[in-house]
C-alpha distance (Angstrom), angle and dihedral (degrees) to the residues before:
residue distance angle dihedral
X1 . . .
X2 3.96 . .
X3 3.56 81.9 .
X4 3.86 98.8 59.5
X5 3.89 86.5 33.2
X6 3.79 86.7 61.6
X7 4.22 101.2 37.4
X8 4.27 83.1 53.9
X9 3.74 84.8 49.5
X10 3.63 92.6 48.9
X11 3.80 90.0 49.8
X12 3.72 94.5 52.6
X13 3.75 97.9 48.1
X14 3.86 90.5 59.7
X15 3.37 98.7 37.3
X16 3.68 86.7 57.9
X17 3.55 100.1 38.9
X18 3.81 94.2 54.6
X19 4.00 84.4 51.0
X20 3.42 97.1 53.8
X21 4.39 86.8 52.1
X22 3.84 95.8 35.5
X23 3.65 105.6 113.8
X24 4.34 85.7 45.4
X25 3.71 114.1 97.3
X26 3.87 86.7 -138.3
X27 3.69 89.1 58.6
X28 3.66 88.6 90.1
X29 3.98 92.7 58.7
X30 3.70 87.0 50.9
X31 3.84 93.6 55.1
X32 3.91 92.1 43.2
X33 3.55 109.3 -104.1
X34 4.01 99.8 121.0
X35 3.41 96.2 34.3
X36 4.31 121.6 18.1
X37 3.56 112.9 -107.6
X38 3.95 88.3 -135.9
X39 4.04 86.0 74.3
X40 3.86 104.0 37.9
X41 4.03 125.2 87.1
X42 3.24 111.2 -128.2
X43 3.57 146.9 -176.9
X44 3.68 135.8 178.5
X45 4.37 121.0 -171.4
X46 3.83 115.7 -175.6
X47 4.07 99.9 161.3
X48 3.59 152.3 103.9
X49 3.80 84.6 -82.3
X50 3.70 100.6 67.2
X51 4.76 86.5 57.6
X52 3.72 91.1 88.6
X53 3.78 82.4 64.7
X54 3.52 106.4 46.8
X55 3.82 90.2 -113.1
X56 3.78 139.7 116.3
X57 3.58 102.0 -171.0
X58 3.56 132.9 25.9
X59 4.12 120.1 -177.0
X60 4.02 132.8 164.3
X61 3.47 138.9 167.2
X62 4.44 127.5 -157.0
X63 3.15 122.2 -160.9
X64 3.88 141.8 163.8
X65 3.88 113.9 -128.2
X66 3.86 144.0 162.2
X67 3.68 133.4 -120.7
X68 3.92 92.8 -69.9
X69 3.44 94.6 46.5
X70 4.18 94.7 52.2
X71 3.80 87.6 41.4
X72 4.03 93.9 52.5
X73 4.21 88.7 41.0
X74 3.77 96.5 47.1
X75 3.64 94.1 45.0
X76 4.33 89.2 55.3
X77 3.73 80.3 43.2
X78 3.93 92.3 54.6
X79 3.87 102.1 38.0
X80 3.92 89.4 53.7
X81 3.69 89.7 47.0
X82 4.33 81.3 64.8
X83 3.61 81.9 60.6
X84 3.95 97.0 43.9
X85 3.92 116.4 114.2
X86 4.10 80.5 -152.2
X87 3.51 130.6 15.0
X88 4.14 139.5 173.2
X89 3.51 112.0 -175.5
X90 3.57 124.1 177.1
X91 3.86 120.8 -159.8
X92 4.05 129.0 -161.4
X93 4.10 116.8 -164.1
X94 3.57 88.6 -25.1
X95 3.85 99.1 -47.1
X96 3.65 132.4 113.7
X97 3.69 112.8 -108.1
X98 4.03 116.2 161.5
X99 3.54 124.4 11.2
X100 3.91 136.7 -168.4
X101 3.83 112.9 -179.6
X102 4.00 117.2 -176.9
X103 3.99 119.2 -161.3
X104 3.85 109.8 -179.3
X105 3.39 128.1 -167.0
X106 3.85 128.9 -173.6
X107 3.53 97.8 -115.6
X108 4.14 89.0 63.1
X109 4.04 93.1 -110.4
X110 3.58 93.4 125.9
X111 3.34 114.7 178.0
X112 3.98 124.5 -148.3
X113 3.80 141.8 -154.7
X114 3.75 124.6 -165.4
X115 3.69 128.3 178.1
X116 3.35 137.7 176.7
X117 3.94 142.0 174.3
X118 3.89 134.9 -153.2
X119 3.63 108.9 -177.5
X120 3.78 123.2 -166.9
X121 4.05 122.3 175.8
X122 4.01 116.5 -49.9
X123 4.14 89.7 4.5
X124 3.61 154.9 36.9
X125 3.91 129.5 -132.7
X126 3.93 108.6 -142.3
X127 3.66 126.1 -164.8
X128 3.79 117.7 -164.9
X129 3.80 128.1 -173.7
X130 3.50 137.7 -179.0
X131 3.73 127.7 -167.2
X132 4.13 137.9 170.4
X133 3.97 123.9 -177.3
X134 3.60 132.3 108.4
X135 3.53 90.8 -73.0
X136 3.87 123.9 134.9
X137 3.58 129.9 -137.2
X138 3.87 96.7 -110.6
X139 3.83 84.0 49.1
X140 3.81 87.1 61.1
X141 3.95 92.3 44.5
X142 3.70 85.4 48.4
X143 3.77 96.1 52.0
X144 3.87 102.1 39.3
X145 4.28 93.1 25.4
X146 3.76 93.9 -147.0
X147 3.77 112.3 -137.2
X148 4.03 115.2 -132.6
């Protein structure tokens, strides 16, 4: 039973996660469909302990890739940044590196994308996070103090 219990719960949780991403190009690469799921870390928070941030929900995915994975990431990355209320991007020889994408809304669940990319030799690591609450942008800056 706590098996069945927890398989429904399972369900749920991504079904509403993708929901609450669905009209985000990188909404795909959350539900697995750039990169399998089987190979990406990932962690999802929807709790009490995320209200000292200002947020509700708080989900990323890592993952190592190749050149046609960062290519097919960075360029969900970029076309939601045309649809970003705020945006800092920050480029290295023509590649996407860091990412901070704002979406606000006028009920204060603003939603958030951040990206970023540590390539070594043959392949890149990516990190991917999505986050909605209240939150502001400097809150974010505050919390993770970007590095420029």
């Amino acid at each position: 039973m706590k098996r069945i219990l927890l398989i429904i719960t399972a369900l749920l949780l991504s079904v509403w996660t993708a929901s609450a991403q669905r009209d985000l190009e990188v909404g795909a690469i959350f539900d697995g469909k750039v990169v399998p799921r089987k190979v990406m870390k990932e962690t999802f928070i929807k709790s009490a302990q995320l209200d000292p941030f200002n947020l509700e929900q708080y989900h990323s995915v890592s993952f190592t890739g190749d050149d046609h994975v960062l290519e097919e990431v960075s360029r969900r990355v970029l076309a939601d940044a045309e649809k970003a209320t705020d945006q800092e991007i920050h480029m290295n020889e023509g590649n996407l590196v860091y990412a901070i994408l704002t979406f606000e809304r006028a009920n204060r669940d603003n939603r958030f994308v951040c990206y970023q990319c540590v390539s070594k030799e043959d392949s890149h690591v990516i990190t991917l996070v999505f986050m909605h609450g209240p939150a502001t942008l400097d809150d974010l800056k505050r919390l993770f103090k970007t590095k420029k």
